[in-house]
VOZAZA-755154 format. One line per field, with one value per residue (C-alpha): residue number from 0; residue in three letters; chain; x negated, y negated, z. Coordinates in Angstrom, 3 decimals. Layout:
! VOZAZA-755154
pamar <- (NUM;...)
kollum <- (ALA;...)
kelo <- (A;...)
X <- (X;...)
Y <- (Y;...)
Z <- (Z;...)
***
This chain:
! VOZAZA-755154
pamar <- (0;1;2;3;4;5;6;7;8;9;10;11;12;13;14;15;16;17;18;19;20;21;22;23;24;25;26;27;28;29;30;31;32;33;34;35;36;37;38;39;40;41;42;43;44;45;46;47;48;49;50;51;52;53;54;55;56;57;58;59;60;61;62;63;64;65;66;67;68;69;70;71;72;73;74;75;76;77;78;79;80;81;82;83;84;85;86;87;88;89;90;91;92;93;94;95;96;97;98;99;100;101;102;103;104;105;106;107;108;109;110;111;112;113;114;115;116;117;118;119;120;121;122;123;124;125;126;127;128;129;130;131;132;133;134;135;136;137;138;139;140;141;142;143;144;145;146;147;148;149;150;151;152;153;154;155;156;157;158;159;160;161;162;163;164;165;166;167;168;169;170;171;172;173;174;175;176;177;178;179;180;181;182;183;184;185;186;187;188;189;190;191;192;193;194;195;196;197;198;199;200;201;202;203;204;205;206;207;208;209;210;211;212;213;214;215;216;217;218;219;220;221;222;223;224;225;226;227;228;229;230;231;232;233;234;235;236;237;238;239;240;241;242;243;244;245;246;247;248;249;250;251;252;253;254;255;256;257;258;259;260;261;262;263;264;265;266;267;268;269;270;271;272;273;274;275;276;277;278;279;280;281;282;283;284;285;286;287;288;289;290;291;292;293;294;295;296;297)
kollum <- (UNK;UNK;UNK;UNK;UNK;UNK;UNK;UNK;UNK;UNK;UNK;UNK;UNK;UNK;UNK;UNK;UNK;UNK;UNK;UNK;UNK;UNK;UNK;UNK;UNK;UNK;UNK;UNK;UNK;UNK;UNK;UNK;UNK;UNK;UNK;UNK;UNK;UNK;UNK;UNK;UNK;UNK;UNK;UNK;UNK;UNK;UNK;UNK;UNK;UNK;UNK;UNK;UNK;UNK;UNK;UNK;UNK;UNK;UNK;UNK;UNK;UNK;UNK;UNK;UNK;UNK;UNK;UNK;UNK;UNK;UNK;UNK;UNK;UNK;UNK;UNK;UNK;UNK;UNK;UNK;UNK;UNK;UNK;UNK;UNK;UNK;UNK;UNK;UNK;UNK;UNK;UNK;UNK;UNK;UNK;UNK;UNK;UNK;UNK;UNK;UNK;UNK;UNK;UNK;UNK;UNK;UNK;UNK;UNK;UNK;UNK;UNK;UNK;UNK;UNK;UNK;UNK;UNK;UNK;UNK;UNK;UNK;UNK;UNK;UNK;UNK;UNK;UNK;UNK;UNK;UNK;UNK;UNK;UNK;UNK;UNK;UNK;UNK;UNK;UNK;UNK;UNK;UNK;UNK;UNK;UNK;UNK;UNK;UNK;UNK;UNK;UNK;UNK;UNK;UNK;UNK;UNK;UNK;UNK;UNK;UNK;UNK;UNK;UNK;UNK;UNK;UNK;UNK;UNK;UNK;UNK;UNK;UNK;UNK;UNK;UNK;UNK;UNK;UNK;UNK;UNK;UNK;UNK;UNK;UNK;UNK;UNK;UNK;UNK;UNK;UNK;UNK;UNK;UNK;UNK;UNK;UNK;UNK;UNK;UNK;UNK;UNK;UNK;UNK;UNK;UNK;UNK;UNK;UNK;UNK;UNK;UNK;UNK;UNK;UNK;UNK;UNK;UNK;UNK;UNK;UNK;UNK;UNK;UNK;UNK;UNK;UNK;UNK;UNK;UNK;UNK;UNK;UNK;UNK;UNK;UNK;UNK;UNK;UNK;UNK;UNK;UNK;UNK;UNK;UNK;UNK;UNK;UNK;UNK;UNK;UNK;UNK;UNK;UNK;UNK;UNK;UNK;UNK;UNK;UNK;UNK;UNK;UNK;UNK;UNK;UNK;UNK;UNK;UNK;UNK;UNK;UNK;UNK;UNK;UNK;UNK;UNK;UNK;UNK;UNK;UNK;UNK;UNK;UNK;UNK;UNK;UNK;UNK;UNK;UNK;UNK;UNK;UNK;UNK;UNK;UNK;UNK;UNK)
kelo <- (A;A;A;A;A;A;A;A;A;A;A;A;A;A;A;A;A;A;A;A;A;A;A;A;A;A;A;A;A;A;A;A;A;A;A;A;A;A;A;A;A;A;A;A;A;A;A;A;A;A;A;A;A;A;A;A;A;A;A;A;A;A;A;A;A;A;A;A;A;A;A;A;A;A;A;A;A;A;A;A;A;A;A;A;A;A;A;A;A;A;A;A;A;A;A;A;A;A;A;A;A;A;A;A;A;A;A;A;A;A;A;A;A;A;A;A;A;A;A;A;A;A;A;A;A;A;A;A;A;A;A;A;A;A;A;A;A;A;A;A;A;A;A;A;A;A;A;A;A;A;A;A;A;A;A;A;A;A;A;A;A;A;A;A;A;A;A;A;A;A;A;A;A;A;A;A;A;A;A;A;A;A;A;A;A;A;A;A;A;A;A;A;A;A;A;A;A;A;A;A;A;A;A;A;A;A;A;A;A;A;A;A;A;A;A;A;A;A;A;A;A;A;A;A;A;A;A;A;A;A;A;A;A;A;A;A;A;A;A;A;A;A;A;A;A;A;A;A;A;A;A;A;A;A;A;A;A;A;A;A;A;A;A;A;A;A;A;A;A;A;A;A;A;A;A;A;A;A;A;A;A;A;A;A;A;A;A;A;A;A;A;A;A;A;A;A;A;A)
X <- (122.587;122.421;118.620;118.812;115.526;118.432;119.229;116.117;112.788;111.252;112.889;113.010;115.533;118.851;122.244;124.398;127.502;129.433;129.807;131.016;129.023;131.194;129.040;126.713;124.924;121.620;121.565;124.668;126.199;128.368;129.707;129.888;131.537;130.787;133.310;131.595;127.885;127.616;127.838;124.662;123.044;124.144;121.756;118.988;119.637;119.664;117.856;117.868;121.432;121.888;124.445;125.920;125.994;128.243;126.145;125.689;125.669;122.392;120.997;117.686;114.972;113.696;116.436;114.804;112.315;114.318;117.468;118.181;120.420;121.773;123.462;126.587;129.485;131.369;130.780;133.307;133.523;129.798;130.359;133.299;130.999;128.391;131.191;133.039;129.512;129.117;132.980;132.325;129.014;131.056;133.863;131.974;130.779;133.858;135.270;133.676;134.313;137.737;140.702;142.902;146.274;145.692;148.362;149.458;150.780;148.379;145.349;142.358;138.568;135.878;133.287;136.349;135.681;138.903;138.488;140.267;143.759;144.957;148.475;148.383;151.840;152.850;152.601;149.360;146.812;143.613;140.613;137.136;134.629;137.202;136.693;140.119;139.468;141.051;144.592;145.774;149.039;149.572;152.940;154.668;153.720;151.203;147.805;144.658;141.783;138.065;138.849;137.751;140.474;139.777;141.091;144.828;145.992;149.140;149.717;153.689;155.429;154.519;152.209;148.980;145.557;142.251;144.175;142.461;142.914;144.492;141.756;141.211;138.758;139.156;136.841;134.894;137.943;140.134;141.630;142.534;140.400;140.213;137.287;137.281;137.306;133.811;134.791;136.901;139.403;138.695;141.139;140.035;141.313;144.888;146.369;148.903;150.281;153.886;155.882;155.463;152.995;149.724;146.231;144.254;140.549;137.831;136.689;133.783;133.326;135.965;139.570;139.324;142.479;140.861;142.095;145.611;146.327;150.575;151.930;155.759;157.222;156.534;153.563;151.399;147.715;145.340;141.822;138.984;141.261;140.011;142.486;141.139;142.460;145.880;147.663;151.603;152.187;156.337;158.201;157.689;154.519;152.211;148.651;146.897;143.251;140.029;142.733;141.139;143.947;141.755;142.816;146.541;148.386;151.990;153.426;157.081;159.474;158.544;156.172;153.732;149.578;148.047;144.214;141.341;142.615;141.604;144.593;143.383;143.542;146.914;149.205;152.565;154.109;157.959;159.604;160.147;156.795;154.838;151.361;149.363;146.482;144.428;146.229;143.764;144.171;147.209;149.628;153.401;153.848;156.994;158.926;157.836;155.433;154.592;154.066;153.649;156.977;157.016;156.745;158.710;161.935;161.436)
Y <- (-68.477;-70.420;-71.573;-72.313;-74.394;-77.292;-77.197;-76.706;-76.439;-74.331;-71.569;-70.180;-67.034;-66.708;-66.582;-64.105;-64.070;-64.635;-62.367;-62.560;-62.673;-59.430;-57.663;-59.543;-58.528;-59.796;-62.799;-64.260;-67.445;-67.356;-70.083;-69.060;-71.122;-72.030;-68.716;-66.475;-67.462;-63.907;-61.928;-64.277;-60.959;-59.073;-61.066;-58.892;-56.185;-58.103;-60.593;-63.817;-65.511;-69.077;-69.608;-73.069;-72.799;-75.141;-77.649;-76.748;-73.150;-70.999;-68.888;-66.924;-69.218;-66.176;-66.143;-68.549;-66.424;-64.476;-66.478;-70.680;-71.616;-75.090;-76.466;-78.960;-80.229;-78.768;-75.226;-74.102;-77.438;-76.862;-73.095;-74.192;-76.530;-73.611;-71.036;-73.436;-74.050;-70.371;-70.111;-72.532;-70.973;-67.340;-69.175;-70.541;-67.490;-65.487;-67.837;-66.254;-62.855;-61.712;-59.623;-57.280;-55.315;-52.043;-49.716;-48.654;-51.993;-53.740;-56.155;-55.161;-57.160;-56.106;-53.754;-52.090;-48.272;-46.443;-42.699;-39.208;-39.021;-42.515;-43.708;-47.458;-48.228;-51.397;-55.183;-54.128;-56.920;-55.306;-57.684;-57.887;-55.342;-53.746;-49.949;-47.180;-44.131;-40.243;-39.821;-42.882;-44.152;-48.356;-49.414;-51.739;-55.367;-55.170;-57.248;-55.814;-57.954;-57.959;-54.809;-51.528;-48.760;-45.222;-41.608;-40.709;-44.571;-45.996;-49.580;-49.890;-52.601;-56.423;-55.974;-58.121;-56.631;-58.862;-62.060;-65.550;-65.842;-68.734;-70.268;-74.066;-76.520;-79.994;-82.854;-85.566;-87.445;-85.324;-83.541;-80.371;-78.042;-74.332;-72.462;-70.010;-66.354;-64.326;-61.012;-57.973;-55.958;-52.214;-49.289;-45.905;-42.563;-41.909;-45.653;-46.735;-50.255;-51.278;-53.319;-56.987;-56.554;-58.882;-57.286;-60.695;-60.339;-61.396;-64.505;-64.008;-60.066;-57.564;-56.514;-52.887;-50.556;-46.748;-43.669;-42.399;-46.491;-46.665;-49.588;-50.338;-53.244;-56.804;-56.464;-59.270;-58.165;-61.262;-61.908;-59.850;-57.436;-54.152;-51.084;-47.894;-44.175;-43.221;-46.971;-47.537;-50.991;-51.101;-53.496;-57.354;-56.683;-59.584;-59.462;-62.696;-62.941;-60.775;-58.590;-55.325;-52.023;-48.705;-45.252;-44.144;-47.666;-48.294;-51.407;-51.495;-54.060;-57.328;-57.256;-59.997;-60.307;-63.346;-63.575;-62.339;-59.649;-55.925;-53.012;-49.888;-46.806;-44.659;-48.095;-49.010;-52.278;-52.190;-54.269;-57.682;-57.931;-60.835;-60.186;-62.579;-60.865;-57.938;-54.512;-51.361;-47.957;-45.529;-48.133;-48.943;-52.802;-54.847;-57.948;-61.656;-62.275;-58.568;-56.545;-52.976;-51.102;-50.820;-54.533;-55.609;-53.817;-55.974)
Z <- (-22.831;-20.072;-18.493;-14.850;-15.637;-15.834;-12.966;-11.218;-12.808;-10.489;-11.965;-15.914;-16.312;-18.181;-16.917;-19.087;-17.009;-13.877;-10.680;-6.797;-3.458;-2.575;-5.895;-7.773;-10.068;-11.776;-14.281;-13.391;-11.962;-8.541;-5.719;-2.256;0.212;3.989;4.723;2.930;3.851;5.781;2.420;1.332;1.971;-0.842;-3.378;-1.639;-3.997;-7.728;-8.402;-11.047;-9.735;-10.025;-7.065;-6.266;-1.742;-0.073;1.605;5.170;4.754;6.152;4.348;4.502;2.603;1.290;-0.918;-2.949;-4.006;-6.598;-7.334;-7.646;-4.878;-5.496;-2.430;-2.895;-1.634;-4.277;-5.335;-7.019;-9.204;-10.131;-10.914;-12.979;-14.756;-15.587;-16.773;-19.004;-20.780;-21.005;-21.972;-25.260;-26.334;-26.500;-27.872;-31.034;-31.646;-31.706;-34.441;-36.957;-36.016;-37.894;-36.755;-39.487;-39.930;-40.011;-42.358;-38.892;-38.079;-35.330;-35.375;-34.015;-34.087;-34.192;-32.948;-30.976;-29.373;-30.046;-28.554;-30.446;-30.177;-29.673;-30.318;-31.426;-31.859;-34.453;-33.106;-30.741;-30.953;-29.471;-29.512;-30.321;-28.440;-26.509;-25.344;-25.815;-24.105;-25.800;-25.443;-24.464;-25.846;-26.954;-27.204;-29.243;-28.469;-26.052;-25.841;-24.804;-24.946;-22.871;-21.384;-21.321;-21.236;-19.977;-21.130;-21.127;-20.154;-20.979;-21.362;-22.394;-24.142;-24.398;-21.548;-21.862;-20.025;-19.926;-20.011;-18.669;-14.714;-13.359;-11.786;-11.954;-10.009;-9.835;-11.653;-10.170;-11.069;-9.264;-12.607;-12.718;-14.933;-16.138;-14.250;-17.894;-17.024;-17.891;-16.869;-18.028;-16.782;-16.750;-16.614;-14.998;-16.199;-16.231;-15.711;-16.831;-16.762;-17.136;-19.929;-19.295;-16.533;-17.103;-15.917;-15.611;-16.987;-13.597;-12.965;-11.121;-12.115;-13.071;-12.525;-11.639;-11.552;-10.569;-11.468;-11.799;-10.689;-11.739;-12.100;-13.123;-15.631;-13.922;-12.236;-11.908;-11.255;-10.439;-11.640;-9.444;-8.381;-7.235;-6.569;-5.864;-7.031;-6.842;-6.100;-7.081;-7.562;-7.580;-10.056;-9.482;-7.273;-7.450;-5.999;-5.564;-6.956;-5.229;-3.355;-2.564;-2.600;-0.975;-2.471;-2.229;-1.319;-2.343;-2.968;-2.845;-4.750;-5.255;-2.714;-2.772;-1.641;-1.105;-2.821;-0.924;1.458;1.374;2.152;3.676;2.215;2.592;3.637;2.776;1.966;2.051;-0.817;-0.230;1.650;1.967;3.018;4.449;5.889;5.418;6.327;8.037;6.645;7.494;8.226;7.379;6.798;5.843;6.613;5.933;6.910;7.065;10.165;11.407;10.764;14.595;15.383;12.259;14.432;17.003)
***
């Protein structure tokens, strides 16, 4: 683990993880821009965060009191920094942990959860500690690694869930480098996920896909995303990182959401959308960039 007595000696707990301003959660590392300073809040309710602040940001002092709050110029470069550190200490541990080929034809790791009545088909690779819920069915070729499947899922061929997010921060000599995922990506009860569709793992807490969540072949889900019960996500959707999807949204054909914007419940995006901005509930949406069905006529 982690001490955030190196980066400030004032203070002596662990950090065991990563999380987001939006949720965060207790013992855990997180960067919070100038933007989202308002959400600074939400650390009232855990306690124990190291959190990297973008200089010039206000925040309550009191803050202080129960979390380390580093201000920088650079947040997401320092948070980068932390989770690569926790990234490699995981990492070395893992390499002695061993997979093996089951008579069934797939690897699995260890200390893996598999529930009754599961259908594994040959060529699955499921890594180590991951969760399968009863009655869900693995086809052939598919990758399923820090993730946490529910009951009666479906994951169909050569998709990959709980892969690394593409999220990258740049070096004090302007490089480009890998800001490692530390979360999972958890499937709800009665998901299922398309053939070559990737579920990224979170970044900065989990990828959440809620109940009855369908998704078709070539869906691209991206790290933090959260969709709530009963979403359709249409062949070739992409959805940029942190996008929020409310209960009962359908995304039509190769629609695309930028990161960071929330879609109210019971919304539709036509295909060949490209959303730029958060949607409210009940609405009909298409065009590029996307507009109320009324407005997009005009």
């Amino acid at each position: 683990m982690i001490s955030a007595h190196d980066y400030d000696k004032n203070y002596h707990f662990e950090i065991n993880g990563a999380s987001y301003i939006a949720k965060p959660v207790s013992n855990t590392v997180l960067f919070v821009g100038k933007k989202l300073g308002t959400l600074l809040g939400n650390l009232d309710t855990v306690q124990n965060c190291l959190v990297f602040v973008e200089t010039g940001t206000v925040f309550p002092q009191e803050l202080k009191k129960e979390h380390c709050l580093i201000e920088t110029d650079d947040p997401a470069r320092a948070y980068g920094e932390v989770a690569r550190q926790l990234h490699e200490k995981r990492s070395l541990a893992d390499r002695t942990r061993k997979y093996r080929l089951t008579e069934e034809g797939y690897t699995i790791g260890e200390n893996v959860s598999l529930g009754k009545n599961i259908l594994i088909e040959p060529g699955v690779v499921i890594g180590h500690d991951v969760s399968i819920g009863d009655n869900s069915v693995i086809l052939s070729g598919a990758k399923i690694k820090n993730s946490i499947i529910g009951k009666n899922c479906v994951v169909k061929e050569n998709a990959i869930v709980g892969s690394w997010s593409f999220s990258m921060y740049k070096d004090q000599n302007g490089n480009y480098m890998r800001t490692y995922s530390l979360g999972r990506a958890i499937l709800k009860d009665y998901v299922e996920v398309g053939a070559i569709t990737t579920v990224c793992r979170g970044m900065g807490g989990d990828t959440v896909l809620g109940e009855h969540t369908k998704t078709d072949d070539h869906v691209h889900i991206g790290h933090d995303v959260q969709c709530g019960k009963n979403v359709t996500l249409v062949a070739g959707t992409i959805l940029g990182g942190f996008c929020i999807l409310e209960d009962n949204v359908y995304i039509g054909l190769n629609a695309t959401l930028r990161n960071r914007i929330t879609i109210g419940e019971n919304t539709l995006i036509g295909m060949g959308s490209v959303v730029t901005k958060s949607i409210p509930a009940n609405q009909v949406v298409m065009g590029n960039p996307a507009k109320r069905k009324e407005e997009a006529g005009k």
